[in-house]
DRENDO-1510 file (C-alpha; in Angstrom, 1 decimal, always signed):
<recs>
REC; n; res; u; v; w
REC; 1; UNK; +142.8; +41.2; -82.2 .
REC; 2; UNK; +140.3; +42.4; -84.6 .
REC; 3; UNK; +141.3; +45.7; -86.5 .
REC; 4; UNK; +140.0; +48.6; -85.5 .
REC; 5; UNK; +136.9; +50.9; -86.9 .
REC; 6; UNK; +138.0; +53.9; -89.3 .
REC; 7; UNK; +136.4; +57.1; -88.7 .
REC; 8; UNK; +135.1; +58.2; -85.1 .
REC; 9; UNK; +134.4; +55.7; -82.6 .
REC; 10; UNK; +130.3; +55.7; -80.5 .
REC; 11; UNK; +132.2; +57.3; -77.7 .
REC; 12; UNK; +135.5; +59.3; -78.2 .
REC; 13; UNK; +138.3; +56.3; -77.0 .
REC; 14; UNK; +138.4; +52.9; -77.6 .
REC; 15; UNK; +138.0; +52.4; -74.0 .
REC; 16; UNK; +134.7; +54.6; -73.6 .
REC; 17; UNK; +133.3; +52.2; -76.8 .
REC; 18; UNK; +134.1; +49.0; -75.6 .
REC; 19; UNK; +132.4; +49.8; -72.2 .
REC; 20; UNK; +129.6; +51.0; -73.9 .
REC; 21; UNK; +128.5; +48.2; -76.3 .
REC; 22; UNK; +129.5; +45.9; -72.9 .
REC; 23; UNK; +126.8; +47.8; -70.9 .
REC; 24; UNK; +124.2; +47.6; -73.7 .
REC; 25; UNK; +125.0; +43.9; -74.2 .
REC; 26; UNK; +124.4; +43.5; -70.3 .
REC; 27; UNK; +120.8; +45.7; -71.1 .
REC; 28; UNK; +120.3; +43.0; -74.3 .
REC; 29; UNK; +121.2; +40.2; -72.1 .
REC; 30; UNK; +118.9; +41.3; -68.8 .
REC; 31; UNK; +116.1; +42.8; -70.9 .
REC; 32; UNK; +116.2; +40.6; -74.5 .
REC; 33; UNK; +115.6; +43.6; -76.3 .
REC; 34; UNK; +116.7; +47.1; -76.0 .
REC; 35; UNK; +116.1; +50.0; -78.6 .
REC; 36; UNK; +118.9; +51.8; -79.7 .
REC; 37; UNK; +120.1; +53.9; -83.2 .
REC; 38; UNK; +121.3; +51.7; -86.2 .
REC; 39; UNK; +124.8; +52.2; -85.7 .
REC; 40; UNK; +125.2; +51.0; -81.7 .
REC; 41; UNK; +123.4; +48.0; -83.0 .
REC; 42; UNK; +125.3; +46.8; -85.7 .
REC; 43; UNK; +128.4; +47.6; -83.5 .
REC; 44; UNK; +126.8; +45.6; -80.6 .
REC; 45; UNK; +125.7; +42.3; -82.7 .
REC; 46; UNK; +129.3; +40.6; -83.1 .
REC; 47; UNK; +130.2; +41.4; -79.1 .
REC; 48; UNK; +127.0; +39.9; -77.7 .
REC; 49; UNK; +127.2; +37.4; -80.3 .
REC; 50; UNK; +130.8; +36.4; -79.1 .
REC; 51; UNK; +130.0; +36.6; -75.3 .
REC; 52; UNK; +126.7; +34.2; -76.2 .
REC; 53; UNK; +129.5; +31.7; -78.0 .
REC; 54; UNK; +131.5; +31.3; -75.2 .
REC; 55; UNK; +128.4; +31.1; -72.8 .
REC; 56; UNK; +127.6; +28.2; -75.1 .
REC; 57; UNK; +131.0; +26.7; -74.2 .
REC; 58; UNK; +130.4; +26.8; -70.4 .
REC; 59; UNK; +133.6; +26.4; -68.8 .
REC; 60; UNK; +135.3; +28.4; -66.1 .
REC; 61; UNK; +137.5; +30.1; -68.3 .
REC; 62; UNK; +134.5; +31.3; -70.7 .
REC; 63; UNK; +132.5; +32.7; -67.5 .
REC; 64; UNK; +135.8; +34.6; -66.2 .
REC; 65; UNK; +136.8; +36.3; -69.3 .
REC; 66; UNK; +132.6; +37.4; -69.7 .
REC; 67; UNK; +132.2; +38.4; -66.3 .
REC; 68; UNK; +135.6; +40.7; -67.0 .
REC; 69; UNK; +133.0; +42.7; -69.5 .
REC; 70; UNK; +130.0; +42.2; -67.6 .
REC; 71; UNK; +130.7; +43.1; -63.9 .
REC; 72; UNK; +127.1; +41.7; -62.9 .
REC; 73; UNK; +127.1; +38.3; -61.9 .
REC; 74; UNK; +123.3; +38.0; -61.6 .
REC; 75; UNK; +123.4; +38.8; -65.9 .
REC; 76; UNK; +126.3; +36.8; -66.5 .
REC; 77; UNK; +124.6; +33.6; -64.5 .
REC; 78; UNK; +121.8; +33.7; -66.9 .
REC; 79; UNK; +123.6; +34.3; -70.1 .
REC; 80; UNK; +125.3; +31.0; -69.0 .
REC; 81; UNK; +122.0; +29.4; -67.9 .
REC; 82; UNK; +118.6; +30.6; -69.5 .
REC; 83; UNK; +120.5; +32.1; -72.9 .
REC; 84; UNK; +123.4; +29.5; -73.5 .
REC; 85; UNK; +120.6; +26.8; -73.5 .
REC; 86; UNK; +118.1; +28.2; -75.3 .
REC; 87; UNK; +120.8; +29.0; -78.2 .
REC; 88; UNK; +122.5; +25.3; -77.8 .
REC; 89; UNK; +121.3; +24.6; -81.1 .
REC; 90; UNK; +121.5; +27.4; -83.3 .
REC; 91; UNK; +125.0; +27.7; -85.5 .
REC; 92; UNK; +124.7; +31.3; -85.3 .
REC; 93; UNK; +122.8; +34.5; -85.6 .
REC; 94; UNK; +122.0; +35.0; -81.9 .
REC; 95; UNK; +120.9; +38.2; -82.4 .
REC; 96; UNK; +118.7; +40.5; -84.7 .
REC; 97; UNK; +118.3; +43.8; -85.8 .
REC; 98; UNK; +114.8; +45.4; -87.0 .
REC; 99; UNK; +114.7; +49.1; -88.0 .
REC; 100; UNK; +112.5; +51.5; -86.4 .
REC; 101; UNK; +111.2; +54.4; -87.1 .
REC; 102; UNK; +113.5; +58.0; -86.8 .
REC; 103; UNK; +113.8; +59.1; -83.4 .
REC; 104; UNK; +111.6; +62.1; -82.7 .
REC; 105; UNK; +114.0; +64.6; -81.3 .
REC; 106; UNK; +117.4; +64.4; -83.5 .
REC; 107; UNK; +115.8; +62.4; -86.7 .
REC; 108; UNK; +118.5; +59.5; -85.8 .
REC; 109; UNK; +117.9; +55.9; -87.6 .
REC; 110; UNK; +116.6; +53.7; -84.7 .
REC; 111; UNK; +116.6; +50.2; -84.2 .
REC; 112; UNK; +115.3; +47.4; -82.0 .
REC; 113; UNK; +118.5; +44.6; -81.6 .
REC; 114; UNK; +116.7; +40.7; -79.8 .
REC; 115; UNK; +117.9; +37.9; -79.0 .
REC; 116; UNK; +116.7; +35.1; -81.5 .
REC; 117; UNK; +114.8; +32.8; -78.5 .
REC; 118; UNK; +112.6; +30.8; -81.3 .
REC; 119; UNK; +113.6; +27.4; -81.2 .
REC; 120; UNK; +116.1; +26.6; -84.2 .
REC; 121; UNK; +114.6; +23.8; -86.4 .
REC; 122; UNK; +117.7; +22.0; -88.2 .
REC; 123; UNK; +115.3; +20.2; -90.1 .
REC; 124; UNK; +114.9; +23.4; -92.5 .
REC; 125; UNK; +118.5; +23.7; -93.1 .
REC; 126; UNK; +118.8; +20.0; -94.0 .
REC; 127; UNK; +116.0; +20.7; -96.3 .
REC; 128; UNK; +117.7; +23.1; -98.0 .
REC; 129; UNK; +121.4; +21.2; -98.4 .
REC; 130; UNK; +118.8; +18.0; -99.8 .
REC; 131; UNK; +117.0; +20.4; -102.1 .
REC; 132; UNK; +120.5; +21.8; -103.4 .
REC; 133; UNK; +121.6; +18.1; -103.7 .
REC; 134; UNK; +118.6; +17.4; -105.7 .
REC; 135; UNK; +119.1; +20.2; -108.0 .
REC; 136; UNK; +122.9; +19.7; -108.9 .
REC; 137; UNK; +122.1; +15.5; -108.9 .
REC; 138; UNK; +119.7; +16.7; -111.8 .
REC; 139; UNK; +121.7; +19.2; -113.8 .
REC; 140; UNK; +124.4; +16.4; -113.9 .
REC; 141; UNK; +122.3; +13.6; -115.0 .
REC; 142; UNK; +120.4; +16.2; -117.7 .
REC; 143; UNK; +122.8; +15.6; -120.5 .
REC; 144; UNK; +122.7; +12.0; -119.7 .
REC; 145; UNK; +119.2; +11.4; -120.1 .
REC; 146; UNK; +117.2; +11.5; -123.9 .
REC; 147; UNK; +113.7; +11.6; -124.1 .
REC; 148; UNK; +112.4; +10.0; -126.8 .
REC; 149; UNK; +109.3; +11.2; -127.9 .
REC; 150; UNK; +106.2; +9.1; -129.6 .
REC; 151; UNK; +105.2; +9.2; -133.0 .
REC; 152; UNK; +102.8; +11.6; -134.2 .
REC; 153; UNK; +100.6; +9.4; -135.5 .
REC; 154; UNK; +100.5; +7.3; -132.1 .
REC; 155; UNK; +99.7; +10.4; -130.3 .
REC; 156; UNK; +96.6; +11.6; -132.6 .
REC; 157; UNK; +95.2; +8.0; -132.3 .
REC; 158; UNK; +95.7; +8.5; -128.7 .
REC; 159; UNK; +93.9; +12.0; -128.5 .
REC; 160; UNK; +91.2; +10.7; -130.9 .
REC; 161; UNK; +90.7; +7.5; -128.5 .
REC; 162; UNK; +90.1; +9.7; -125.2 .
REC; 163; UNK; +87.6; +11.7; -127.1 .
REC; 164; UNK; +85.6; +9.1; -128.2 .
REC; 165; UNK; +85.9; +7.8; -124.0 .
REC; 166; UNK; +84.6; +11.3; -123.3 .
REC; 167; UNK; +81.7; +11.1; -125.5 .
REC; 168; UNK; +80.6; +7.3; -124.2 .
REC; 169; UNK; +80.4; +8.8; -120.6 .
REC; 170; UNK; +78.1; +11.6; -121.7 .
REC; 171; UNK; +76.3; +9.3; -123.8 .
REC; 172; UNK; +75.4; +7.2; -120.5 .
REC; 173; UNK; +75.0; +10.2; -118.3 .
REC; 174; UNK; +72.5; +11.0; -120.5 .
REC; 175; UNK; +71.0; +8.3; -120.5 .
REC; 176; UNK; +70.7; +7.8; -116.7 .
REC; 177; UNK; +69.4; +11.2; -116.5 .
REC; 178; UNK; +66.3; +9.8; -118.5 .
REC; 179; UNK; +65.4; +6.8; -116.9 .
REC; 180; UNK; +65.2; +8.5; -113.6 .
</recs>
């Protein structure tokens, strides 16, 4: 059971809260997005969050124990159906939370809390784990590896040989340039 919130709950008892964020995960579920202040939606996240997990599941026992919170069956049909599906391949993070504006008449925090319906590319996450692969394959193999650098000598003959290339191209743009 998780441990319970210090300080005063949304709605006077524990029974009165957990009602609540139940009702406004039905609203999230039914309308996708639902405006609220700051503090019902961080308090709603991990419940809708849990009740999309075990719509993901799918089995009898999942549907009963959500349609114990959410007395609608129409909702709780397509949580299972529409929702469940859509979030098949997403790990986590069902859910998110954008701050609005102050409401106008008590200046409290407000905040729009959606469902996450983009389609989860796992091709970006395997991007990053290759990407962090590369980077600690490299830091190990640093040490490892000595540059050896060319002699200075090499290395002015080299620059003074590309100089005299550049000047043999002018040299025959120029000439070109004439004869036409």
């Amino acid at each position: 059971m998780p441990t319970p919130t210090k300080g005063p709950r949304l709605g006077g008892s524990p029974t009165h809260e957990r009602m609540m964020l139940n009702n406004m995960a039905a609203a999230l579920f039914e309308h996708k997005k639902i405006t609220t202040t700051v503090t019902k939606a961080k308090r709603l996240r991990p419940v809708a969050e849990r009740m999309i997990t075990a719509a993901k599941k799918g089995d009898l026992a999942a549907r009963r124990r959500v349609l114990g919170k959410i007395g609608d069956k129409s909702i709780v049909h397509e949580l299972f159906t529409s929702i469940a599906e859509t979030m098949a391949e997403r790990p986590g993070g069902y859910t998110r939370i954008t701050k609005i504006g102050p409401r106008a008449g008590d200046n409290a925090p407000m905040a729009v809390i959606e469902l996450v319906l983009e389609p989860y590319s796992p091709k970006q996450a395997t991007v990053k784990e290759a990407e962090q692969a590369t980077e600690t394959a490299a830091a190990k193999n640093e040490p490892a590896e000595v540059v050896e650098e060319a002699p200075a000598e090499t290395t002015q003959e080299a620059a003074d040989s590309a100089a005299t290339d550049e000047v043999a191209e002018e040299a025959t743009e120029e000439s070109t340039e004439e004869t036409k």
